[in-house]
N, C-alpha and C positions, 0 to 999 in steps of 0.2 A: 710653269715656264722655267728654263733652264740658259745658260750663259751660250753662244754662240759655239760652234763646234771647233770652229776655227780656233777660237778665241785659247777654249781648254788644251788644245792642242799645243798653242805655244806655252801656255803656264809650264805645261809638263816636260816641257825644251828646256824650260828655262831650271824647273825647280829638279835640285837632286834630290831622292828619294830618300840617302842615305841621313843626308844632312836633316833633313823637317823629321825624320823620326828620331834622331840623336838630339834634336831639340826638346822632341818631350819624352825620352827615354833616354837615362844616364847609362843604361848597360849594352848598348849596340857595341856589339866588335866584328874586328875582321875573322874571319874565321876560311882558309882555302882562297877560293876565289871570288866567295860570295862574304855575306855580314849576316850574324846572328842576335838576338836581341830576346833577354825576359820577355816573355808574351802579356800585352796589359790586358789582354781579353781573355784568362780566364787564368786559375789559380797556379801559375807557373811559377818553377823554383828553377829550372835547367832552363838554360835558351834555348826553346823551340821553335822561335818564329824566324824564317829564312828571309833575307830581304837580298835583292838579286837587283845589282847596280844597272849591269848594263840591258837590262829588259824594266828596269822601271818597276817593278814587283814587289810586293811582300806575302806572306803565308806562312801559316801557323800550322804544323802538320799535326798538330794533338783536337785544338778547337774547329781546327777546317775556315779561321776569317784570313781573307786574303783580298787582294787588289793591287790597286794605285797608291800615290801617293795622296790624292784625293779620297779615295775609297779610307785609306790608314785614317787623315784628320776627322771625318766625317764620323765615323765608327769610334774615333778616341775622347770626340767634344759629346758626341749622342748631339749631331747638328744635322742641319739638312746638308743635300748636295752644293746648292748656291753659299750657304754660310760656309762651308769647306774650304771651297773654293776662292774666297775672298780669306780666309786665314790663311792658305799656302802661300797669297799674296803675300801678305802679310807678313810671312816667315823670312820670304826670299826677298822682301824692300820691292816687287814688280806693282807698277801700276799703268792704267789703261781706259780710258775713256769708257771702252765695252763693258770695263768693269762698274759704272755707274745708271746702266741703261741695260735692260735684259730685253737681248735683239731675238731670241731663239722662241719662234713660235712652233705650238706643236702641228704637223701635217693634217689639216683640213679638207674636205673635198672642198674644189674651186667651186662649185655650184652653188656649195651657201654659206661661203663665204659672205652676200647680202643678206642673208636670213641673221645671219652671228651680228651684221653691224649694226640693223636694223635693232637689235634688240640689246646691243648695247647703246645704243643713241635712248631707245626707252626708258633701259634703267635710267638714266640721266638725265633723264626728261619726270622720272617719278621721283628720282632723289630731290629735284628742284622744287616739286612741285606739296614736297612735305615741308619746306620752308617757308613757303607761302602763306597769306592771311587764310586762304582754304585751309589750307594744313594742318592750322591751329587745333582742330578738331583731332586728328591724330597723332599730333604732339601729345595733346591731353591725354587720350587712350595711353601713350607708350609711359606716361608720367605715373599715370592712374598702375598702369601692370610694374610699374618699379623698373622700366628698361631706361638706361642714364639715356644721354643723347653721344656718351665713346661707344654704348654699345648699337644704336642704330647705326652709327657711322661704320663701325667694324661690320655689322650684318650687310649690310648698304640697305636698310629698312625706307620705303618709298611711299609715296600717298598718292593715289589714281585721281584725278581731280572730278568732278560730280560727272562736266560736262564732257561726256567720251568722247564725242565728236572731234573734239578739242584735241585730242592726243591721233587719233589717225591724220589730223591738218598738219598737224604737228610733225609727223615720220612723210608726209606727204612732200611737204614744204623742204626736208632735209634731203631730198630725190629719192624715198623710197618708193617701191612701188605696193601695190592696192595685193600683188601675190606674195614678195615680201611680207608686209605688213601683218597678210592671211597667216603666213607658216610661221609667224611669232607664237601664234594660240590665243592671240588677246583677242582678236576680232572678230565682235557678232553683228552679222545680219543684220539688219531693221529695213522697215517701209520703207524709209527717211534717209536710209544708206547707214555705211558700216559704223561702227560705235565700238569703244572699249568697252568691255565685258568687265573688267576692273572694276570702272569707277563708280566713286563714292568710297575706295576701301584703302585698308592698309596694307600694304605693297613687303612680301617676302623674296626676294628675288632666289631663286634655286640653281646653284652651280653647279657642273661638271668636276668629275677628279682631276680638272687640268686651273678649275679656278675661272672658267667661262661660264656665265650666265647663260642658261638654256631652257628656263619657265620662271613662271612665278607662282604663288600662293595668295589670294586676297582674303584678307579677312575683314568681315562688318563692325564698323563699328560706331554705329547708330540702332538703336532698337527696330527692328522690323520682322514681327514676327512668320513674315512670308518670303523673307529671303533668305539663301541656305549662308551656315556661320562663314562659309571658306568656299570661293572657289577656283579652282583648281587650273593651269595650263593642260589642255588634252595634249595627247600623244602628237608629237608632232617632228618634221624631219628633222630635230635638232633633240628631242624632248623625250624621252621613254622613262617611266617612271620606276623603274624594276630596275635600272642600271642606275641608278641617283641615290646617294646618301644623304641628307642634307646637312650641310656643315662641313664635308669630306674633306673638301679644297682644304682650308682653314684646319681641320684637327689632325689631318696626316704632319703637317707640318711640327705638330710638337709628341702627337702618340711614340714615336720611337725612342725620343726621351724618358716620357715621362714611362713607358713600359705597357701601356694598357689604351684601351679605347671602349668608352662608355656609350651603349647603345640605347637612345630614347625612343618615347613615340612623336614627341611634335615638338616643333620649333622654342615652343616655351620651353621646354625643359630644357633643351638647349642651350637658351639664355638665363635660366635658373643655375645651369652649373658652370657656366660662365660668367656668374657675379659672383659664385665663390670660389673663382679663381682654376677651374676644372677647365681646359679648353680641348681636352682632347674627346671630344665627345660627338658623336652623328646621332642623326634621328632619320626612321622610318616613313615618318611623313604618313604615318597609318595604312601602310602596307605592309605584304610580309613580306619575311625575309626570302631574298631570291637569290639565285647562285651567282648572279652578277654580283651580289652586295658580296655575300660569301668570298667571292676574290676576291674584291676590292680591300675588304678587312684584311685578309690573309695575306697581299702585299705588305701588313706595317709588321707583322711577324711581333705581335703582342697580345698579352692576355685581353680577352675581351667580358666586359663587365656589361651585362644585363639590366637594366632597368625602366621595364614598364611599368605601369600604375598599376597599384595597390587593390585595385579590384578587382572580382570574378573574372573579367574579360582580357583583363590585363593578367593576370597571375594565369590565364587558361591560356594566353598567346606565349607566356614564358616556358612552359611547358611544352609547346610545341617548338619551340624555336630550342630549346634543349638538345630534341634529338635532330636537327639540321645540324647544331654547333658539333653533338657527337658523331655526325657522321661525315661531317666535313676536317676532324680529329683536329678544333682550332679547341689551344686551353682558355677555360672561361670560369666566373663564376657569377652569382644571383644577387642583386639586390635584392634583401630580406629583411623587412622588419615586421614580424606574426602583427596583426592589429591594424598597421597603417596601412589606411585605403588611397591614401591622395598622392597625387604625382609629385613630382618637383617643383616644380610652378607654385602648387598649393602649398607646399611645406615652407616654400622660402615665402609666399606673401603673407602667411599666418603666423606661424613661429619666428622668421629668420635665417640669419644663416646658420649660426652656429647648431640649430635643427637641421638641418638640411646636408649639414658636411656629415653630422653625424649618420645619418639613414643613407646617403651615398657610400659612405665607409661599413655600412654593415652589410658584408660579403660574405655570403655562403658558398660550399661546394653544391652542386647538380644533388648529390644521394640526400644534403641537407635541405634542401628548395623542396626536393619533392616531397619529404615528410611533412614541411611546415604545410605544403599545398595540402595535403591529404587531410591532415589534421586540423587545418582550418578554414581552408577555402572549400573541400570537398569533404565535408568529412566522410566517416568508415561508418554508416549503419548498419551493415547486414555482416555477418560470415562471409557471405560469398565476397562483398566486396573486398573485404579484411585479405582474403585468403586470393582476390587479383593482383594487390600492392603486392603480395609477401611474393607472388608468382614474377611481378615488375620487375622487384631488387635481386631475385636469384642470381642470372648470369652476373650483374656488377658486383655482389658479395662474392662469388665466387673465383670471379679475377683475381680478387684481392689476396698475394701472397701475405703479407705481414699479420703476424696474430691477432696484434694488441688493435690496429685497422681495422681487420675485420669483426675482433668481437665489440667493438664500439659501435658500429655499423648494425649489430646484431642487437644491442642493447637498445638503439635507437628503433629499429624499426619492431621489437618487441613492445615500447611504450607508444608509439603511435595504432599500431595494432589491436595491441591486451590480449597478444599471443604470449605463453613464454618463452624467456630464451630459449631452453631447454628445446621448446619444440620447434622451433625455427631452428634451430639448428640439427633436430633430426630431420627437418625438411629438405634442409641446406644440404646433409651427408645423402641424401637417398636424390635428391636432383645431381648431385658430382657422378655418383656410381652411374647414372644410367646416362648421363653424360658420357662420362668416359667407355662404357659399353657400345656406346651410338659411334665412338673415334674408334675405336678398338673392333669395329668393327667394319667400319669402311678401309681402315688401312691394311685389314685381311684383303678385301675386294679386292683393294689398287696394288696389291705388293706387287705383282707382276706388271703390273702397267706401269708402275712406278721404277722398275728396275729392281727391287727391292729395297728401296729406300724411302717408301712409304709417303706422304704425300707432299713431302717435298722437292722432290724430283723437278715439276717444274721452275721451281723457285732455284733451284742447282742449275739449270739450262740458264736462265734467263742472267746469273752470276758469268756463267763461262762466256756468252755471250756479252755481257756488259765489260768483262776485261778486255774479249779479244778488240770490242769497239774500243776502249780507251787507248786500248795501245795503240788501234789507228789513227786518232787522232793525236796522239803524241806525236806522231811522224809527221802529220799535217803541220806542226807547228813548227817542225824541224827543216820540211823541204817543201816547196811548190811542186813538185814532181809527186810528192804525197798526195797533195793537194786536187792535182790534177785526173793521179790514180783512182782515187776515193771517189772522183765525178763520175770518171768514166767506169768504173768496177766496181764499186761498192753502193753510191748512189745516195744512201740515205742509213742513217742510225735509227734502232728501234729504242732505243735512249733518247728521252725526250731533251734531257740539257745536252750530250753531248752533239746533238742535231741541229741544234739551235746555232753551240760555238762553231761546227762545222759551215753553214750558213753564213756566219756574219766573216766567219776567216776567208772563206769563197770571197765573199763579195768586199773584202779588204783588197785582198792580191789582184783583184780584175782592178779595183780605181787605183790602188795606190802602187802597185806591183812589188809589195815586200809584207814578210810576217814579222805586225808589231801589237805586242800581245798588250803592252799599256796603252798604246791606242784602240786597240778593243773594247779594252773595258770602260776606255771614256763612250764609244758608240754604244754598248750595252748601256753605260751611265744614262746616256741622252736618249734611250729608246723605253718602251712598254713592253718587255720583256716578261713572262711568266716565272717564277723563281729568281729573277734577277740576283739575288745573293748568294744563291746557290750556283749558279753559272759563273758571277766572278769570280766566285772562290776557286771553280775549279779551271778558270782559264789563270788564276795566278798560283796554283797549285803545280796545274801544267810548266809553266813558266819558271817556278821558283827549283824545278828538279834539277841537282848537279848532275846527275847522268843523263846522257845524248841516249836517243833510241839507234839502234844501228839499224842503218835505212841500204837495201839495196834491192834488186827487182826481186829476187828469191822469197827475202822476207815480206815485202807486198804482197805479194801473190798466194803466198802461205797465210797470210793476217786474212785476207780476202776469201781465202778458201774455208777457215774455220768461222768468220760472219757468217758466210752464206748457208753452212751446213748447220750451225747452231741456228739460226731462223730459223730456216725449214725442220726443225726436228720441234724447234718450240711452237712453231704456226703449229704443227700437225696434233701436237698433246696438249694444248690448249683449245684445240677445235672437238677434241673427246672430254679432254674435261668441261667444256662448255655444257658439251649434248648430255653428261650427267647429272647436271643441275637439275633437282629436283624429284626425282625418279629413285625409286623403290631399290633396294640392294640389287635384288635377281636382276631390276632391267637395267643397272650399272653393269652389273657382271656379264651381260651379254653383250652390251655394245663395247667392253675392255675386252671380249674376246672375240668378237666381229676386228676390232682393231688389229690385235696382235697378230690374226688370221692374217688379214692384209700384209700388216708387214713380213712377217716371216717371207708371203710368199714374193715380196719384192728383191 
């Protein structure tokens, strides 16, 4: 949840830009027409960061951080948006009723919107119901696992009471209905009519990355050896378990600080590394990793720290979650410690804490995870297996430009082997050679396709085209007459951020009828945005430029004419280079010469 749109709107009326960053920066000066300032975001000695009064802006042309005056505090404290927000107060003496009450709900569909109340009346009906003389029983359990009663309150930890009946009378009596109640997930069937499915159990409630409760988790806790340990909310119109982290709401709000986000399997460890004071942490809930999560992470733009249990099952899911994290290029490293089998949970109720900070701090790189895996969770009995590892680490040894990197890398993966160095690394030189024979040989094929500029050609088109787009939207910020050209002639950006700002400045000019680049970035602020930091950097980027673009219909229409011819030249050689994926040299070199046939003859 986020402060009123209105609300942000007048702070930024009210607050100069100039003044809240000469607050916490003694070097801002005037400089022309604009103000320049020691940049506090990255290792500056000149003033590089532009801060531009009468647009509300700042930007750093060396780091690429830019924004609001909001976006400056947020970025300068390592706080959230709402904490920001109440410091620029703060700065400028403004206060406001709104500012004590956060009115800004995120956009719902109206349909269930009953399903969302419904099931927040439950949680609160299961929070009551763990205070209870029933309750006692799960008090005891949370006492018995080490979880205080700050920490069930912070979790909102709930107890389903035996008699389930009880709790559909219960949402019944508060006007919900019997389909509501359905699309919670808690309700099962009987002879006898509907019942919670819960009860008897101890109540996880599971939120959303907006901080709304959208299932839950029960777990037993009474011995019964015929009932399953946990069970689960299904899939339900509010519920998907592939887009849910659990903890997410709660640990975005401090990962950007603290730099990182620790990834578990279950809710216990969660609470394990939240009694030593770790709170930036989510868990999997014992599923894998899905590309929904993979975004989700990749919004806090921090190192992401690994940590599944210590056994076979767990050290073979880190493994596979490795190459998601590599191929979703997020930087990460392994909880590692060679020997220990037991998760978090276990280490803080047996040892402690001071065990437990230790084994959370013992971080490996991915090339060290995998040796420890090989060597003790999998070992190396045969040749052949010996000689799959040493096939594994090739291409990543090989990346590696620095000497003293790679032969450590070499050293290491000769003692996990009982290869020698020596011949790892004539494996190492005879896999580069014929590597580079394999590039050295397709960039024969492609030189004509390529222009002769070998196989970056594409990548040259999609630059010339990414300028000719920024320039267009330079103008978009300059005139509504841009604005308007770009709808009717241009239509859309094959640049995914400048698309976006293109979109949101459209639909500024239709409500508001003028371009105001720091009210942009507050709507970017208050929206779900992909890149969102990447995009206000470059709407205050845009914004922070002392040079006007020169706008008249000539150069429109010329800006419009090379879009459209760099598309179509990049549609056309990414649609060949597509059809050569996978395919033998000779039948590359036929469909590059079925191509150029075409064109010439165009």
């Amino acid at each position: 949840m986020a402060f009123d749109a209105d609300l942000i709107k007048e702070i930024k009326q009210r607050a100069d830009i100039v003044d809240v960053i000469s607050f916490y920066l003694p070097s801002v000066q005037k400089k022309g027409k604009g103000y320049v300032a020691v940049c506090p975001f990255h290792d500056d000695h000149d003033p590089s960061m532009q801060i531009n009064k009468e647009k509300q802006t700042f930007h750093c042309f060396v780091c690429q951080t830019g924004g609001d005056v909001i976006e400056f505090v947020k970025e300068y404290e390592k706080c959230s948006f709402n904490d920001a927000v109440l410091k620029v107060c703060d700065i400028i003496g403004f206060d406001d009723p709104r500012l004590h009450k956060q009115s800004y709900q995120p956009k719902v569909d109206e349909n269930l919107i009953p399903v969302y109340n419904c099931i927040n009346e439950l949680q609160k009906y299961y929070v009551y119901a763990l205070a209870t003389e029933e309750g006692q029983v799960a008090r005891d359990y949370l006492a018995k696992r080490h979880l205080s009663d700050a920490q069930a309150k912070k979790f909102g930890l709930g107890y389903a009471l035996k008699d389930g009946k009880m709790t559909i009378e219960y949402l019944k009596a508060k006007g919900f209905s019997l389909k509501n109640i359905e699309n919670t997930g808690i309700a099962l069937a009987q002879t006898s009519g509907m019942c919670d499915n819960n009860q008897g159990r101890l109540i996880f409630p599971i939120k959303d990355a907006n901080g709304q409760v959208c299932g839950f988790s029960a777990r037993k806790i009474v011995e019964d050896p015929d009932a399953p340990k946990y069970v689960n909310s299904p899939e339900t119109v509010i519920f998907t378990k592939g887009n849910i982290l659990y903890n997410y709401w709660q640990a975005k709000q401090t990962a950007k600080h603290d730099g990182y986000i620790y990834v578990v399997e279950g809710f216990m460890d969660v609470f394990a590394l939240d009694s030593i004071g770790i709170t930036s942490c989510v868990a999997l809930m014992s599923t894998k990793l899905t590309k929904q999560h993979i975004e989700l992470i990749r919004r806090l733009g921090v190192e992401v720290r690994v940590c599944l249990d210590g056994d076979k099952p767990g050290q073979s899911a880190m493994m596979k979650l490795m190459s998601q994290l590599d191929e979703a290029h997020l930087p990460y490293r392994l909880v590692s410690l060679p020997g220990e089998i037991r998760d978090p949970d276990e280490i803080l109720k047996q040892d402690g804490e001071e065990t437990l900070q230790k084994f959370v701090n013992t971080l490996v790189d991915p090339f060290q995870f995998a040796l420890n895996y090989y060597k003790n969770t999998s070992p190396l009995g045969t040749i052949e297996d010996k000689k799959k590892v040493i096939k594994h680490f090739m291409p990543m040894i090989a990346s590696i430009r620095e000497k003293l990197v790679r032969d450590d890398y070499i050293y290491k993966l000769a003692d996990a082997t009982g290869f020698s160095s020596g011949a790892i690394i004539n494996y190492l030189n005879d896999f580069m050679s014929k590597n580079r024979k394999s590039e050295d040989s397709l960039i024969n094929i492609n030189a004509e396709f390529s222009g002769g500029n070998d196989l970056k050609s594409i990548s040259k088109d999609i630059r010339r085209l990414t300028l000719a787009e920024r320039t267009m939207l330079d103008m978009m910020f300059e005139s509504k007459e841009a604005i308007a050209f770009y709808e009717t002639n241009i239509k859309y950006f094959t640049d995914e951020v400048y698309r976006l700002i293109a979109n949101f400045l459209i639909e500024q000019v239709k409500n508001n009828g003028e371009i105001d680049p720091s009210q942009l970035i507050t709507e970017m602020e208050l929206s779900e945005v992909k890149n969102k930091e990447k995009v206000i950097s470059t709407v205050s980027a845009i914004a922070s430029k002392d040079s006007k673009v020169k706008l008249s219909k000539n150069s429109l229409d010329e800006i419009s004419k090379v879009i459209n011819e760099e598309r179509t030249r990049l549609y056309e050689k990414k649609k060949v280079n597509d059809a050569l994926e996978g395919l033998t040299p000779e039948e590359r070199a036929k469909i590059i010469a079925d191509y150029l046939a075409k064109k010439s003859s165009n």
